[in-house]
Every structure is written in structure tokens, then in C-alpha cells.
Rosetta silent file (secondary structure, phi, psi, omega in degrees, C-alpha in Angstrom):
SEQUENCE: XXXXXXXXXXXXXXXXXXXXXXXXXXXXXXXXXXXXXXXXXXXXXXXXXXXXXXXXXXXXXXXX
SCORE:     score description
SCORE:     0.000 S_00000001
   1 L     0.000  132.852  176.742    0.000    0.000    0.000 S_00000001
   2 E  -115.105  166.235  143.658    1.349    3.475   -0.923 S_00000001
   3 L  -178.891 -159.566  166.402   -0.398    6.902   -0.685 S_00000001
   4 L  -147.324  178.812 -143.780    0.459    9.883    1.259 S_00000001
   5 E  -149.426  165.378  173.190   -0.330   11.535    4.468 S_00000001
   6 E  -142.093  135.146  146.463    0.255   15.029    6.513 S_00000001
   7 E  -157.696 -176.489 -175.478    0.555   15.087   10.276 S_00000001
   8 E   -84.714  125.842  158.619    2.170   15.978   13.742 S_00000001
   9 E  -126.790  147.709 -167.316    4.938   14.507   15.507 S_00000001
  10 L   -97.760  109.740  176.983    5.664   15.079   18.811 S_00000001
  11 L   -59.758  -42.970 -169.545    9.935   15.246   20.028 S_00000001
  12 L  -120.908   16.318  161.009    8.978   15.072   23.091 S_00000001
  13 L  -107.748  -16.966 -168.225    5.853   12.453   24.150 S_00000001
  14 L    98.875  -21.951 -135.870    7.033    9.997   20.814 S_00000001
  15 L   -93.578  130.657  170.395    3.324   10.502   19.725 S_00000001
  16 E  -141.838  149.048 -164.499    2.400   11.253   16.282 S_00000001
  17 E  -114.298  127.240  165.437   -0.784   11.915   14.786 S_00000001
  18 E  -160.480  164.066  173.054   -1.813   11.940   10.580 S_00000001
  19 E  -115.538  132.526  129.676   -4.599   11.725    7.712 S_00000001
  20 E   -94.925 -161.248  167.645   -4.195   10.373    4.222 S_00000001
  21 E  -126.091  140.997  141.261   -4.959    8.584    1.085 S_00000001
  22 L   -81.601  127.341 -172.719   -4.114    5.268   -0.851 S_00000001
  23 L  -116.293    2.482  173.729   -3.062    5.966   -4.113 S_00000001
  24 E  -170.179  137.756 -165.600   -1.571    2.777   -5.004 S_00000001
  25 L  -119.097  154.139  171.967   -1.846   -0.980   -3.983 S_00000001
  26 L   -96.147    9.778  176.805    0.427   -4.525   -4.841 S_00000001
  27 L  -163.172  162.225 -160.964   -1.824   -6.642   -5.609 S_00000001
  28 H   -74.541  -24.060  176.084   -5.015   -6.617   -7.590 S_00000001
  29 H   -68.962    8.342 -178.613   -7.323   -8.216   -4.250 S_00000001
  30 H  -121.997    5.690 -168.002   -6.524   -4.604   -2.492 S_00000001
  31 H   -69.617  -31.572  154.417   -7.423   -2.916   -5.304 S_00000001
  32 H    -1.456  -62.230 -168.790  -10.390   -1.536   -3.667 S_00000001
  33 H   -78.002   24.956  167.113   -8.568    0.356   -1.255 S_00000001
  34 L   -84.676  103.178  -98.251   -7.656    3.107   -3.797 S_00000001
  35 L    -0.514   44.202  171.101   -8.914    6.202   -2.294 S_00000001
  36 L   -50.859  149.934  140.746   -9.300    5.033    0.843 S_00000001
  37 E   -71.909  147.262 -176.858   -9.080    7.726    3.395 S_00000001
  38 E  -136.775  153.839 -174.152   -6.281    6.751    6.078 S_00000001
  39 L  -119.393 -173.616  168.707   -6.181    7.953    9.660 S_00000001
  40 L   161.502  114.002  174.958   -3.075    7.085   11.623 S_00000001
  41 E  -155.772  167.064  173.831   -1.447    7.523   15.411 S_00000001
  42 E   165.777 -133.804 -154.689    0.482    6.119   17.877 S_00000001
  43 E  -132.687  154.164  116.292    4.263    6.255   19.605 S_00000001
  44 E  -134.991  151.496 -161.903    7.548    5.511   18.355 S_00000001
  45 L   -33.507  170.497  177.392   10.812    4.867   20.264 S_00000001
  46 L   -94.050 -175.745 -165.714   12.879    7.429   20.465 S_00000001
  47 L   -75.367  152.481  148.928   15.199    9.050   17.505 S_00000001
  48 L  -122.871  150.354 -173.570   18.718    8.234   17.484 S_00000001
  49 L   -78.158  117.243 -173.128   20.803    9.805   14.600 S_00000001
  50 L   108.655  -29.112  170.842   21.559    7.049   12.555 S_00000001
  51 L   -84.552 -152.237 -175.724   19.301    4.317   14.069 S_00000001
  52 L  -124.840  134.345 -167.968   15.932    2.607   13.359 S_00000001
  53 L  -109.769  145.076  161.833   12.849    4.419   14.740 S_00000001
  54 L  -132.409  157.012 -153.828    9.779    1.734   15.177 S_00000001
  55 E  -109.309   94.378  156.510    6.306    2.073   15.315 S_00000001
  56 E  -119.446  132.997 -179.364    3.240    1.215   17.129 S_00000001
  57 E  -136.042 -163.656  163.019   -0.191    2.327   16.404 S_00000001
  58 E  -117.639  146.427  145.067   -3.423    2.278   14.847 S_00000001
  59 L  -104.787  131.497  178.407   -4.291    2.582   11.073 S_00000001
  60 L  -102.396  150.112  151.693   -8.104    3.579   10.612 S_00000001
  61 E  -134.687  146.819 -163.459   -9.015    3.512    6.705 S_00000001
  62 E  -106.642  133.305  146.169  -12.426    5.132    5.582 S_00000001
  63 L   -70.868 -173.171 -176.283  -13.871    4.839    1.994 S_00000001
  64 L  -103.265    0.000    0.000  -14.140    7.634   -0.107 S_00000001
């Protein structure tokens, strides 16, 4: 799933908040989910310069 998104991230809670779209899927059984609305929040560890930031959340997706 590809598409793209705008939101908030927070330096100092982890917490980031955003809304999108899908604009493109990998297989033909998702195609459906081409202009899905996408929601999206949660935490992730914190930054290190150089390191791997991970992710936990929610994804919401809406139709259009």
C-alpha cells in the first residue's frame, strides 16, 4: 500500500498523529482500497541519529 499523508509529531511524548490517502496498492485483491481515506497515530521509540525508529499504532481507513 502506498499513498500519502500530513501530520504531527511530537519530540517530546514519541506521539504522532496523521490523515491520508491510498493511491496505489500490490496486488489486484486490495485494489479496492484506492482512495481510501487513512487515519493514523500512535508512539515511536525514540530518535537516534543514525538508528531505526519503530512504530506502534493504529491505522483507521475510511472509503471515499
Amino acid at each position: 500500500m502506498k499513498g500519502y499523508d500530513l501530520g504531527v509529531y511530537n519530540l517530546k511524548s514519541f506521539k504522532f498523529r496523521a490523515n491520508g490517502e491510498v493511491t496505489e496498492v500490490s496486488s489486484p485483491a486490495w485494489e479496492f482500497l484506492v482512495g481510501y481515506q487513512m487515519h493514523f497515530s500512535g508512539t515511536t521509540t525514540p530518535l537516534v541519529i543514525g538508528g531505526d525508529v519503530h512504530a506502534t499504532g493504529t491505522i483507521t481507513l475510511m472509503p471515499p
